[in-house]
Each structure stands twice: as structure tokens, then as C-alpha cells.
C-alpha positions in Angstrom: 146.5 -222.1 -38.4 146.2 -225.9 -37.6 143.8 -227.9 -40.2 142.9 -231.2 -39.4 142.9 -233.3 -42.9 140.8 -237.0 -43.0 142.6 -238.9 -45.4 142.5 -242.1 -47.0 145.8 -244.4 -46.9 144.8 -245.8 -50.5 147.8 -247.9 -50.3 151.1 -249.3 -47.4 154.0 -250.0 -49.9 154.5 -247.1 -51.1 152.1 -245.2 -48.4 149.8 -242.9 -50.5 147.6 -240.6 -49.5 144.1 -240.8 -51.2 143.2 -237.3 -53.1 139.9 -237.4 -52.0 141.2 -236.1 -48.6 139.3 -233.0 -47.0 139.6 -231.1 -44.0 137.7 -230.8 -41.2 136.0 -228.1 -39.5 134.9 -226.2 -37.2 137.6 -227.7 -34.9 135.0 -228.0 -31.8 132.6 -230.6 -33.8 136.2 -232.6 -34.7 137.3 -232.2 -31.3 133.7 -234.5 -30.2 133.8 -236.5 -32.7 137.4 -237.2 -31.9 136.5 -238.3 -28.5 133.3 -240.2 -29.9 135.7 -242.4 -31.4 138.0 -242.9 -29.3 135.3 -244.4 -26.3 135.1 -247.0 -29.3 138.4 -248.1 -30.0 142.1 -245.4 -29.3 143.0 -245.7 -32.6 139.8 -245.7 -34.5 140.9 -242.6 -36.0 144.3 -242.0 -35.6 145.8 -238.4 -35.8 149.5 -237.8 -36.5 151.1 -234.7 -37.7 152.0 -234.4 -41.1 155.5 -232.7 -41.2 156.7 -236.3 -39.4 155.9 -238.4 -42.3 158.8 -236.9 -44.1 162.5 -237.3 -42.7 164.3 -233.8 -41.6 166.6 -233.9 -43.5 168.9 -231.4 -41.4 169.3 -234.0 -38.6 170.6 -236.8 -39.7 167.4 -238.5 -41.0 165.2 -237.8 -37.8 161.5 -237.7 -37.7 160.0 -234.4 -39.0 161.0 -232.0 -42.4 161.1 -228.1 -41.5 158.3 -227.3 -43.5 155.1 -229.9 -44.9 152.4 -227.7 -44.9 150.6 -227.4 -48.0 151.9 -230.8 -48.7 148.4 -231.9 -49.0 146.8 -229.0 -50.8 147.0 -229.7 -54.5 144.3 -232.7 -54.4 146.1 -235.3 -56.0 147.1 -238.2 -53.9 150.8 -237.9 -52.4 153.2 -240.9 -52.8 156.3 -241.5 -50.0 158.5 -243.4 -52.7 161.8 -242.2 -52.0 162.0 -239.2 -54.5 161.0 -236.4 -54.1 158.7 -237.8 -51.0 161.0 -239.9 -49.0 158.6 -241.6 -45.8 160.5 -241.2 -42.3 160.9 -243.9 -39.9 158.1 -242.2 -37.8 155.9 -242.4 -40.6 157.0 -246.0 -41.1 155.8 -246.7 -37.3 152.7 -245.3 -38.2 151.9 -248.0 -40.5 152.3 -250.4 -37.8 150.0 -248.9 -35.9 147.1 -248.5 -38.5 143.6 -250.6 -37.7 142.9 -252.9 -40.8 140.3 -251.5 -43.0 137.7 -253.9 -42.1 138.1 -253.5 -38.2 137.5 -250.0 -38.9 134.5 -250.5 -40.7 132.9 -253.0 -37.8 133.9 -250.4 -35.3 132.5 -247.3 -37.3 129.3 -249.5 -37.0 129.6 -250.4 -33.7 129.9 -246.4 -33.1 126.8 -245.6 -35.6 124.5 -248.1 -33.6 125.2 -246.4 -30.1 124.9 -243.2 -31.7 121.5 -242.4 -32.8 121.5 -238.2 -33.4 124.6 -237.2 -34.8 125.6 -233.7 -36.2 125.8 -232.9 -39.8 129.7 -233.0 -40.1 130.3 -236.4 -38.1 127.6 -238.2 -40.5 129.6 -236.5 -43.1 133.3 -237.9 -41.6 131.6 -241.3 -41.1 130.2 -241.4 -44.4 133.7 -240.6 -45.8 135.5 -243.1 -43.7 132.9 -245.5 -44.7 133.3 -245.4 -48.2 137.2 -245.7 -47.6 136.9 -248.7 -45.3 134.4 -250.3 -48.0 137.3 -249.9 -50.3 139.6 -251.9 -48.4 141.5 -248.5 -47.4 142.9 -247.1 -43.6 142.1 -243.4 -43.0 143.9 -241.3 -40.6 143.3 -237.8 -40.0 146.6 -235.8 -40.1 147.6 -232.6 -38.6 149.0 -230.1 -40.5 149.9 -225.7 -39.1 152.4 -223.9 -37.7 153.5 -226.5 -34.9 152.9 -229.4 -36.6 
């Protein structure tokens, strides 16, 4: 089963993944949300599957280890510095392609002012990437199941 994790990048160098990350559901409310978004800005909310931050290491260091899942589970925040969590060159990429913290936060208002009724869930995902933002923090939502 695929879950969809919204997750604070609490810091680049290493990349860490904030522990306050949660996932959301039902998948039908992300999926409008999702799209919500994206009429904003394409990378307001940036999804990326989890399994390709880490290298596979079977194939010569390419994008994607055999098995993450559950690598965000244990709701502590997860650290790519080398060992035991190496980051992969994809998830490297990634970083490049993050919106600064504060764009974010200007386009998630931008988004709440054309958006009058919302559902219960999206004010909860805004709320959540508001507070991140207001930390000086990128979120991402990541992708984690079976064909991640």
C-alpha cells in the first residue's frame, strides 16, 4: 500500500527529515489538494519517492535502495550522513530543486487567499506546512509502498 508522508526537510547539509512528519489520507482529498497546489506554483509541494533518496547499492551507486519502506516510521527525524543513511545523487538533485522556505510560505498564502472553503485535511496539511515554512524549513511530501 502507497502512503503519502508530508515531511519537513529541517535541514540541506546533511538532509534531515523533520520527525514531526505524518501521512496523509484518504488519498482522494491528497490527490485535490495536490492539484490545488500545483495551479499555484509545480513545485509548491514537491513529491518524490522515498526509496530514491538512498543509493542502490547493488548497481553501482544508482538512484534507488531495494527496500526503504518503513524508513520513516519510527518518528525520529532521519539523517542522510553517509552512515548508515548514505543520500543518493537523485536525492541530491532533489535539493536543487526545493522552493526556499519563505517562497513557500508567500505561495501557501497566495493559495489560502483564493481558497476560501477548504476541507478539514488540506487546512490541516496547510497548517503543517505553515508552521514548517515559519521555521525557516522546506517540506516535501514523499512516497513511500510497494513501487516506490
Amino acid at each position: 500500500m502507497e502512503r503519502y508522508w508530508l515531511t519537513p526537510i529541517t535541514g540541506i547539509r546533511p538532509l534531515t527529515l523533520g520527525a514531526d512528519r505524518f501521512v496523509c489520507a484518504p488519498p482522494d482529498e491528497l490527490a485535490g489538494f495536490r492539484r490545488s497546489l500545483d495551479a499555484v506554483h509545480p513545485r509548491l509541494l514537491l513529491s518524490f519517492k522515498a526509496r530514491l533518496l538512498l543509493p542502490d547499492t547493488g548497481a553501482g551507486g544508482s538512484c534507488g535502495a531495494e527496500d526503504a519502506n518503513g524508513m520513516l516510521d519510527d518518528g525520529r527525524d532521519v539523517v542522510f550522513d553517509s552512515a548508515p543513511l548514505p543520500l543518493s545523487d537523485c536525492g541530491m538533485a532533489l535539493l536543487d530543486r526545493l522552493l526556499a522556505p519563505a517562497e513557500t510560505a508567500s505561495l501557501l498564502e497566495t493559495f489560502e487567499a483564493g481558497s476560501p472553503v477548504l476541507p478539514a485535511s488540506h487546512r490541516r496539511w496547510l497548517a503543517a506546512m505553515r508552521d514548517w515554512t515559519g521555521k525557516g524549513w522546506s517540506v516535501i511530501l514523499l512516497k513511500e509502498g510497494p513501487e516506490t
